[in-house]
C-alpha positions as CSV (number, residue, x, y, z in Angstrom):
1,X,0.0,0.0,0.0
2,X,1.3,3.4,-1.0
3,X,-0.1,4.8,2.5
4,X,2.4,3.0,4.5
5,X,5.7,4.8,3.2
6,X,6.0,6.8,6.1
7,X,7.2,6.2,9.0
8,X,6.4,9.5,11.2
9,X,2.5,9.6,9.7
10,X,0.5,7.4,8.2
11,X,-1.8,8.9,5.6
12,X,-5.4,8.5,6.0
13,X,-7.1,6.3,2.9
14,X,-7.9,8.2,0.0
15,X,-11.3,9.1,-1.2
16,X,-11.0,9.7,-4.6
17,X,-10.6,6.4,-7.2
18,X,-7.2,7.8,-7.8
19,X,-4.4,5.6,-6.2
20,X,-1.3,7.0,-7.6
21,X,0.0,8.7,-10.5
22,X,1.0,6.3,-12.5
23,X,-1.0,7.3,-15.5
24,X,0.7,10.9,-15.8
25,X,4.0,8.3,-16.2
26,X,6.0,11.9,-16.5
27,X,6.8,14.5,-14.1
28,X,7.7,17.4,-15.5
29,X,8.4,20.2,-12.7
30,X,10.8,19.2,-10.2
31,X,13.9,20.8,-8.4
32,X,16.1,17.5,-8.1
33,X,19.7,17.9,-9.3
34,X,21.4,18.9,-5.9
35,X,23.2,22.5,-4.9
36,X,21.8,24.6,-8.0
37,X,18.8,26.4,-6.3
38,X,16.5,25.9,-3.4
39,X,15.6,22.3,-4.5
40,X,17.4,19.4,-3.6
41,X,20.7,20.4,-1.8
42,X,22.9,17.0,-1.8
43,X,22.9,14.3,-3.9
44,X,21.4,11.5,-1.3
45,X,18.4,14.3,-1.0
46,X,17.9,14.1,-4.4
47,X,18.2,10.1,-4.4
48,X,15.4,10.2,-1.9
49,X,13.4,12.0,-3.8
50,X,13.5,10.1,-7.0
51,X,12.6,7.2,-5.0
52,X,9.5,8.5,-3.8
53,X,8.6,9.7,-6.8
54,X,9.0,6.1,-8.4
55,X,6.8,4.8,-5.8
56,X,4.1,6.9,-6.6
57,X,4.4,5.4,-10.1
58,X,6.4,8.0,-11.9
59,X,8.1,6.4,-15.2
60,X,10.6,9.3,-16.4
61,X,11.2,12.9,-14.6
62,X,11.9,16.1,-16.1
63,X,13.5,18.1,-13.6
64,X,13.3,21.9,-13.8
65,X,16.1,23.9,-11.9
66,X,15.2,27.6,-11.4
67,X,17.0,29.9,-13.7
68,X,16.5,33.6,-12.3
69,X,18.5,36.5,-12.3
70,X,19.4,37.7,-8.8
71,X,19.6,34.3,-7.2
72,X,20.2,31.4,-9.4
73,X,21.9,32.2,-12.9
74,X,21.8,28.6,-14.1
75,X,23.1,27.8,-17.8
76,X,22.5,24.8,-19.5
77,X,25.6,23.6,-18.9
78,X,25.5,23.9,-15.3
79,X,22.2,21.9,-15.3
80,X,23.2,19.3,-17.7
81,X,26.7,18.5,-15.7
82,X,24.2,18.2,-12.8
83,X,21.7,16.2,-14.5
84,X,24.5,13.6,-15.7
85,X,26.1,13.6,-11.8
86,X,22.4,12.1,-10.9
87,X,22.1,9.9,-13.5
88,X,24.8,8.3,-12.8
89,X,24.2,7.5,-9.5
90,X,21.0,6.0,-10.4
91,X,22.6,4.0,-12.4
92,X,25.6,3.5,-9.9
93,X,22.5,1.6,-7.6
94,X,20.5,0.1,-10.0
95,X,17.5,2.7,-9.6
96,X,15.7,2.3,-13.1
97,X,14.4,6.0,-13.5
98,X,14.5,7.7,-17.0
99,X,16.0,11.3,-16.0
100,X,16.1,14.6,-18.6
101,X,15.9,18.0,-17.3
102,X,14.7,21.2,-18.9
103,X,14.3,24.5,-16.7
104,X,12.2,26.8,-14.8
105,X,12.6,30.7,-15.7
106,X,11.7,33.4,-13.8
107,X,9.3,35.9,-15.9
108,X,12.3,39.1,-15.5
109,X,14.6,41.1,-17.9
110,X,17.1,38.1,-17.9
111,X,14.5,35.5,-19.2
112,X,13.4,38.1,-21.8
113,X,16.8,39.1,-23.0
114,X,17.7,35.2,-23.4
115,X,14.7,35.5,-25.5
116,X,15.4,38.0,-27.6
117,X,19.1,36.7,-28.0
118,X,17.7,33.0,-28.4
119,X,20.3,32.1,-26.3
120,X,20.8,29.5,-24.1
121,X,17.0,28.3,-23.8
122,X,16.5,24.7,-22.4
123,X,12.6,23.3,-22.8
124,X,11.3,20.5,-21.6
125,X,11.1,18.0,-24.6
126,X,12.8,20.9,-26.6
127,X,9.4,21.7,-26.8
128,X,7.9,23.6,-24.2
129,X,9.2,26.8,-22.5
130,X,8.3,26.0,-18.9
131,X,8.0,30.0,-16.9
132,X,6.9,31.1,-13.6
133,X,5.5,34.7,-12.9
134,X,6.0,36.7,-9.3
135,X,4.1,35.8,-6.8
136,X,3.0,38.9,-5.3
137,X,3.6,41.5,-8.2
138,X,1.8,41.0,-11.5
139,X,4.3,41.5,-14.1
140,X,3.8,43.5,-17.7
141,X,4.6,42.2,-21.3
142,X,3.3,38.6,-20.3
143,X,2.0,38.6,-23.7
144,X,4.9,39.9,-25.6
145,X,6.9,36.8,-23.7
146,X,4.5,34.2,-24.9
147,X,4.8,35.4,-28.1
148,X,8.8,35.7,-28.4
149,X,8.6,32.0,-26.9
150,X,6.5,31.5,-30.1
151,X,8.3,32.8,-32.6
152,X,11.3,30.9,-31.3
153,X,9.7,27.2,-32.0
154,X,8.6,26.9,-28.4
155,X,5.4,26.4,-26.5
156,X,4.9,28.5,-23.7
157,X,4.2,26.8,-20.7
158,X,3.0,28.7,-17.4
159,X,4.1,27.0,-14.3
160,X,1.4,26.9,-11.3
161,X,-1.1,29.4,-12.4
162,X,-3.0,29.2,-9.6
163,X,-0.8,30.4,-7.1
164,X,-0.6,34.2,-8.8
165,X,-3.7,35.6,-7.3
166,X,-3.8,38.9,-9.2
167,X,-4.5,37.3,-12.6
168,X,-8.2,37.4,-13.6
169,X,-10.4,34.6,-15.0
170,X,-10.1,36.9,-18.2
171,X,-6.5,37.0,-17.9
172,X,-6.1,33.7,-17.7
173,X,-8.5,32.9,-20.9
174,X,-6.2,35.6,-23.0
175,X,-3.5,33.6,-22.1
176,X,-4.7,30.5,-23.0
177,X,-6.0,31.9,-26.6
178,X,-3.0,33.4,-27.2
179,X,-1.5,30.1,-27.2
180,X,-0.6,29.7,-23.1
181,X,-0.1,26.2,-21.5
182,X,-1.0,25.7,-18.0
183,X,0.9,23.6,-15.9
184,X,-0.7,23.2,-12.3
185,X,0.9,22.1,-9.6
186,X,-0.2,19.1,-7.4
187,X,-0.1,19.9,-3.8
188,X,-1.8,22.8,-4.9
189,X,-4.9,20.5,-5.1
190,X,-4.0,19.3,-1.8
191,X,-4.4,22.7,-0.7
192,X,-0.5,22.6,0.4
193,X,-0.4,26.2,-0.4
194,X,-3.3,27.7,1.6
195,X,-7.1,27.6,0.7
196,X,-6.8,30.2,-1.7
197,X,-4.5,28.4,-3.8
198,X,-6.6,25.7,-3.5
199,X,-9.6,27.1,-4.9
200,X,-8.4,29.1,-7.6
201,X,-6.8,25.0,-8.8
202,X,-10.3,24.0,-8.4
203,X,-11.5,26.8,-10.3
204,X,-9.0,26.6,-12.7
205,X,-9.8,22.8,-13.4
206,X,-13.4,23.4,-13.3
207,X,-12.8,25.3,-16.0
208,X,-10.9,23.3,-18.2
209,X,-7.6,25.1,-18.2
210,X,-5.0,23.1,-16.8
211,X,-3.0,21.1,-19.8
212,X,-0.5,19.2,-17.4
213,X,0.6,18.7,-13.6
214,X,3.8,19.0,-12.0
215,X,4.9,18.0,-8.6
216,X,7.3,20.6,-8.2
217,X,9.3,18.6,-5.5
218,X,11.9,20.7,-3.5
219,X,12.1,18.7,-0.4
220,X,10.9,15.5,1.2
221,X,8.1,17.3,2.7
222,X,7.2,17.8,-0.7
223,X,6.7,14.1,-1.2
224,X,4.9,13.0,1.9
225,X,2.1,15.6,0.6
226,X,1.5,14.2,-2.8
227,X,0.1,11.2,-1.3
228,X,-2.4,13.1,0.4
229,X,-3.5,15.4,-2.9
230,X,-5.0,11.8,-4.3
231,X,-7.6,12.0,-1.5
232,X,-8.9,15.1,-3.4
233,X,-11.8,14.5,-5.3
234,X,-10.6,17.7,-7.8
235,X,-7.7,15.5,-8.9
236,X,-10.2,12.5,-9.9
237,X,-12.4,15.3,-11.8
238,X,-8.8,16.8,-13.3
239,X,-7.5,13.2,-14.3
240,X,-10.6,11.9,-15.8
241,X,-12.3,14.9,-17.3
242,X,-8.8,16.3,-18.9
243,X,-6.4,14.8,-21.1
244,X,-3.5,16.1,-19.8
245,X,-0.2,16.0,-21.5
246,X,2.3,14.2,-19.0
247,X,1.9,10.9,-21.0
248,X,3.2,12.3,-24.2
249,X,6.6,13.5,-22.8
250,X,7.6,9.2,-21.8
């Protein structure tokens, strides 16, 4: 049973017909390759992590290390060199796990001058431009990024909508006719977050915006509440009402 993992708590059976996550079989938003931002900060953390996220039936991760101006100025280099140190400890204890890794930018002048430069992007699946926005202060040109991601090949992808609360339904249906991808985070669902987070996901599903999930695992706390999101009955409505994307990335 998946609700026997832990030793300090022992989650409550779920509600929902969900059991695991399996059927996403990718997990695209994750902070795992250790010492590059405020993820994972040693390589056993991140060796932890990975585990848990195979026993909650995850087939291949994509993880996403922040690249943000003031803080963490991460070039694909940096997170490819880190990516390979992981993978090779995988492999070093016969942990099958498919690793890639892509990033996570911060919406600010550096993500937008890489844009303009077309220099040094790195999407998830070389497809999909995977971005986050402030949390507190609604940013301008959103538009005028999703369109520069465009006209570079890319998808836009919008990490964790719901937990910008300044953004409008309205804004949120612009972006997603202007082209927009939502990626929504899980414990989000789980109301991890606070309620308000919570209910804007619900919303958000309700409305039939979201286009793929993402645990966004920093730490192992992280991973203890992902097995109590599958309780929520919003993540049975969002897994059998939506056809999400994860599968296509395996």
């Amino acid at each position: 049973m998946l609700f026997n993992l832990f030793s300090k708590k022992t989650a409550p059976a779920a509600s929902s017909a969900i059991r695991d996550y399996a059927d996403l079989k990718v997990d695209l938003h994750s902070h795992l390759i250790p010492g590059i931002d405020d993820g994972s900060q040693s390589l056993e953390e991140s060796i932890a992590l990975i585990l848990e996220l195979k026993k909650l039936g995850y087939q291949k991760l994509i993880t996403t290390p922040h690249i943000m101006s003031d803080y963490y100025r991460n070039t694909p280099e940096i997170i490819l060199s880190g990516l390979e140190l992981v993978k090779n400890e995988l492999k070093n204890r016969g942990i099958d796990m498919k690793m890639e890794a892509a990033a996570e930018y911060y919406f600010d002048e550096y993500f937008l001058s890489l844009l303009q430069q077309n220099k040094n992007i790195i999407a998830i699946n070389n497809e999909y431009v995977l971005f986050e926005l402030s949390y507190l202060n609604k940013p301008q040109g959103v538009l005028d990024a999703i369109f520069a991601i465009q006209q570079l090949g890319y998808k836009p992808l919008m990490a964790h909508p719901e937990r910008y609360p300044y953004l409008s339904v309205e804004e949120y249906t612009e972006f997603k006719e202007k082209g927009c991808l939502f990626q929504m985070n899980l414990l989000s669902i789980g109301g991890f977050y606070g309620k308000s987070v919570k209910l804007l996901a619900n919303q958000l599903i309700d409305l039939g915006m979201v286009d793929m999930v993402g645990t966004d695992l920093h730490r192992m706390k992280h991973a203890e509440q992902l097995y109590y999101t599958l309780e929520s009955s919003f993540l049975e409505k969002l897994f059998t009402e939506k056809d999400l994307l994860n599968p296509t990335l395996l």
